[in-house]
C-alpha positions in Angstrom: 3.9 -2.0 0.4 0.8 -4.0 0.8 -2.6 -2.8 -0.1 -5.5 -4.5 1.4 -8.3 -4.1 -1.6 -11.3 -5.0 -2.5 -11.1 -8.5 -3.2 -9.3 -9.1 -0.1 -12.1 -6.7 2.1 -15.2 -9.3 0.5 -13.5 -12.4 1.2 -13.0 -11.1 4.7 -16.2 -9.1 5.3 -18.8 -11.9 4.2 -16.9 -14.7 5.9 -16.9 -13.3 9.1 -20.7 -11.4 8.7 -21.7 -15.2 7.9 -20.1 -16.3 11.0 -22.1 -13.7 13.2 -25.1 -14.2 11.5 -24.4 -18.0 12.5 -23.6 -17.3 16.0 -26.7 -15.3 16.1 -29.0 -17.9 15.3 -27.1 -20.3 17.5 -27.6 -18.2 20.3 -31.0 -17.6 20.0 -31.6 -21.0 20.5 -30.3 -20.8 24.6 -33.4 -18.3 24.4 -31.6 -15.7 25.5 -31.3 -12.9 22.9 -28.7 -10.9 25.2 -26.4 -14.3 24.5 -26.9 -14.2 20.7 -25.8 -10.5 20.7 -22.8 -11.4 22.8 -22.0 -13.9 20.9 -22.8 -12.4 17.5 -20.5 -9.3 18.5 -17.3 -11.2 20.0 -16.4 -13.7 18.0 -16.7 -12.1 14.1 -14.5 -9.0 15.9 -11.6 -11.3 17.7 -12.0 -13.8 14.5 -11.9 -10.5 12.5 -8.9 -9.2 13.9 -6.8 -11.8 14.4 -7.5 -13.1 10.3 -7.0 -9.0 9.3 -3.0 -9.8 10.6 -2.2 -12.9 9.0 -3.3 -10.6 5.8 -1.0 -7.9 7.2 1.7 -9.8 7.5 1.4 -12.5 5.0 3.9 -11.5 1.8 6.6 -9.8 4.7 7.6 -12.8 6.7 4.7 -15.7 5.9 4.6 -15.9 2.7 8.3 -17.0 2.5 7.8 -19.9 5.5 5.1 -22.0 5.1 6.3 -23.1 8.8 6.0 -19.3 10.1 2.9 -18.9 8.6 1.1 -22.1 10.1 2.8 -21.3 13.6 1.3 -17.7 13.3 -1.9 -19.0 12.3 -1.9 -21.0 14.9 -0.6 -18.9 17.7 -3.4 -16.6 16.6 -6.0 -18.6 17.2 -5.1 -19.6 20.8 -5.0 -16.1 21.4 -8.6 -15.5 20.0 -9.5 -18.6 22.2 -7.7 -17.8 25.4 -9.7 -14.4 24.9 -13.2 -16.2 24.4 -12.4 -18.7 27.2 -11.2 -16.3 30.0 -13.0 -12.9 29.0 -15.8 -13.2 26.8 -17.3 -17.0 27.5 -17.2 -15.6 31.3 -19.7 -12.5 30.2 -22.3 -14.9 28.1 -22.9 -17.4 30.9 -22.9 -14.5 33.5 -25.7 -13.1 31.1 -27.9 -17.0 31.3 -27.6 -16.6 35.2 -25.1 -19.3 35.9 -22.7 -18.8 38.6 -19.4 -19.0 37.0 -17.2 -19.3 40.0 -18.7 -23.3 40.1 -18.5 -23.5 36.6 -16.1 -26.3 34.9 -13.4 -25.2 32.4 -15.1 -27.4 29.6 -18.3 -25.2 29.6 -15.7 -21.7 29.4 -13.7 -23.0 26.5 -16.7 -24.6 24.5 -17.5 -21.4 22.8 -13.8 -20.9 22.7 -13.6 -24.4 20.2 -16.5 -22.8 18.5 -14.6 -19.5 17.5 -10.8 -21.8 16.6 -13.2 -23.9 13.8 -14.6 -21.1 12.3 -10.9 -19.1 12.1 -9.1 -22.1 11.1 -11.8 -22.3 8.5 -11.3 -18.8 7.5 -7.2 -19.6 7.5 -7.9 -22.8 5.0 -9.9 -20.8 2.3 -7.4 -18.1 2.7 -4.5 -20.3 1.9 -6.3 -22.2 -0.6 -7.5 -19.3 -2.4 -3.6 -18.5 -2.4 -3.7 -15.8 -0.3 -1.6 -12.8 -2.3 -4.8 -13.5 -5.2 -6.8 -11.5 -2.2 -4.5 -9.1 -2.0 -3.4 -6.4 -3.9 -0.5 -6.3 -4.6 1.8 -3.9 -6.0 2.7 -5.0 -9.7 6.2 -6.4 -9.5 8.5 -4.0 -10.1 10.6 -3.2 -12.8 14.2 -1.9 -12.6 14.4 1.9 -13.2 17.5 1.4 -15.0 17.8 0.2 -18.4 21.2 0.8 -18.6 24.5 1.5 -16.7 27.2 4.1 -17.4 30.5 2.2 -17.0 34.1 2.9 -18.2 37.2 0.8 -18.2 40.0 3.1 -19.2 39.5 5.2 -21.7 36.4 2.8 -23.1 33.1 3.9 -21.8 29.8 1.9 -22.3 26.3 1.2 -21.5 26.1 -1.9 -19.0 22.8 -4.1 -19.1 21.2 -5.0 -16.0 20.9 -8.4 -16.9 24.7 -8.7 -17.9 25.3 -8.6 -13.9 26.2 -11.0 -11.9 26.8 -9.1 -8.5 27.5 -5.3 -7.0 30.0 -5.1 -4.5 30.3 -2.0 -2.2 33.8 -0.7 -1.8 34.1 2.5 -0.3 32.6 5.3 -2.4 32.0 3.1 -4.9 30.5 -0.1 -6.0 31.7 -2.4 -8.6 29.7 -4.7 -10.8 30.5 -7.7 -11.9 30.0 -9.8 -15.1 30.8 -12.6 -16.3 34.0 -11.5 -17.8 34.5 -8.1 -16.4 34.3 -5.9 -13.4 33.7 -2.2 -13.6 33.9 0.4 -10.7 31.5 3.5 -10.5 30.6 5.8 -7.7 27.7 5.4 -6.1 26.0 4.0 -3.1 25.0 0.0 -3.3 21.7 1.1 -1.8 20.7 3.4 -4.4 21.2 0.2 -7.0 19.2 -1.8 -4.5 15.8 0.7 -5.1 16.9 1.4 -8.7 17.2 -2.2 -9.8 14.3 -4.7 -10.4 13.5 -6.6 -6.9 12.3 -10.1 -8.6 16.0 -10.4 -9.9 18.5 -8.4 -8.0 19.2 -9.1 -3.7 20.7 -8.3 -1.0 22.5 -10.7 0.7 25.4 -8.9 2.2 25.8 -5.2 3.8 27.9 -4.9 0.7 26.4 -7.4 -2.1 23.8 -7.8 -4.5 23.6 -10.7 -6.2 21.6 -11.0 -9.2 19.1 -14.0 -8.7 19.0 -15.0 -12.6 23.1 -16.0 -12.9 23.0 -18.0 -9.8 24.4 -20.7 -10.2 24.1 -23.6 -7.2 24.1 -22.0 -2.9 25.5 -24.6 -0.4 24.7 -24.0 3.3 23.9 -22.7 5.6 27.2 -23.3 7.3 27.1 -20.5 10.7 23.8 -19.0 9.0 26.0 -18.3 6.1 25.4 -19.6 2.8 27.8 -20.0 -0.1 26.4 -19.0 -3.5 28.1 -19.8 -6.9 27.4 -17.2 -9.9 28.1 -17.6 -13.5 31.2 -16.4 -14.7 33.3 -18.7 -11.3 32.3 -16.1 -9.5 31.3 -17.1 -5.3 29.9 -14.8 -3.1 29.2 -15.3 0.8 25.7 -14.2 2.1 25.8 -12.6 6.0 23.6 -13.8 9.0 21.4 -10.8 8.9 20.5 -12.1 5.3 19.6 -15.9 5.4 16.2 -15.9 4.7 16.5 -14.1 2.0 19.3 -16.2 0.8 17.1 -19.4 1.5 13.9 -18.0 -0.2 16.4 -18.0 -3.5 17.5 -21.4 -3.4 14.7 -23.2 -5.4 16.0 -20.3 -8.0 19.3 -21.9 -8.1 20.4 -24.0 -11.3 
């Protein structure tokens, strides 16, 4: 869950109120004070918007692709100009009397140039500034298990967390896997997916987890697949459905 807190709300707030307070004073100097409000509404609200989403969506798909998260930037702010250019730029020079139908396309997008600088300005401080330090963030969370109830015949014992190497869904049950053993328990692989602490244990299969800290080396992707060597010789296989995941672990591997 993300929460969007204070720190995050003041970055966000001031930069954009400094932008219309800009835009403002910029337009007052067409002496037109109708323009300045146009302009001082518009462009803080699209830049507003469009920065409030890269937030949004920042730690569930960006922060793990620095490529996504420049492309969405991006994308974003040809939107917010398309919308000055074709909507809003239209509006302001209607407002100074011009006739826009004999208007050329550099005068519509000029204001549209204006609003891409100050939101890729906004998109530089955020990423400098880290971006998740703006955010609040949930503390990372711990596993709610301390221990696991196992038994292998007639021996029965508490299983660490961190002795595991991977879970395995087989019917019913799942089985976990150490380095030397393997132990089979009924249960549900997507209860130990909640229970278990996030930063170490993932999915990377409909039916594994594999525990991040005993990885070993991953090879791949081979047909979106990746290969991924545990301690203990153990080798899993990750699914399509799970490669990013699987590729945001790699600079974890040994």
């Amino acid at each position: 869950m993300i929460i969007l807190d204070k720190k995050f709300w003041k970055f966000h707030a001031l930069y954009w109120l400094g932008v219309a307070v800009a835009l403002f004073i910029y337009g007052l100097s067409y002496g037109h004070w109708q323009v300045a409000l146009v302009r001082n509404i518009y462009s803080p609200i699209v830049g507003f918007s469009c920065s409030y989403f890269i937030g949004i969506f920042y730690q569930n798909k960006l922060s793990a692709s620095g490529g996504l998260r420049l492309l969405t930037i991006l994308a974003l702010s040809v939107l917010g100009a398309i919308v000055s250019a074709m909507i809003l730029n239209p509006i302001t020079y209607g407002l100074l009397g011009y006739d826009i139908q004999n208007m050329s396309p550099g005068n519509l997008t000029q204001d549209g140039l204006y609003f891409v600088l100050f939101y890729l300005i906004w998109s530089l401080l955020f990423l400098q500034r880290g971006g998740q330090t703006l955010l609040g963030n949930e503390p990372a969370p711990q596993s709610r298990i301390e221990t696991i109830n196992v038994s292998k015949g007639a021996k029965k014992l508490k299983l660490q967390p961190s002795d595991i190497c991977f879970i395995q869904a087989s019917g019913d049950y799942v089985e976990f896997f150490t380095e030397v053993e393997a132990y089979l328990k009924q249960g549900t692989i997507g209860f130990y997916e909640e229970e278990l602490a996030a930063e170490s244990f993932h999915r990377i299969h409909r039916s594994i987890i594999i525990n991040a800290d005993k990885i070993i080396s991953i090879s791949g992707p081979s047909k979106a697949q990746y290969f991924i060597k545990l301690e203990g010789g153990h080798e899993v296989r990750s699914s399509r459905n799970y490669q990013d995941q699987v590729a945001g672990l790699i600079p974890t591997a040994n």
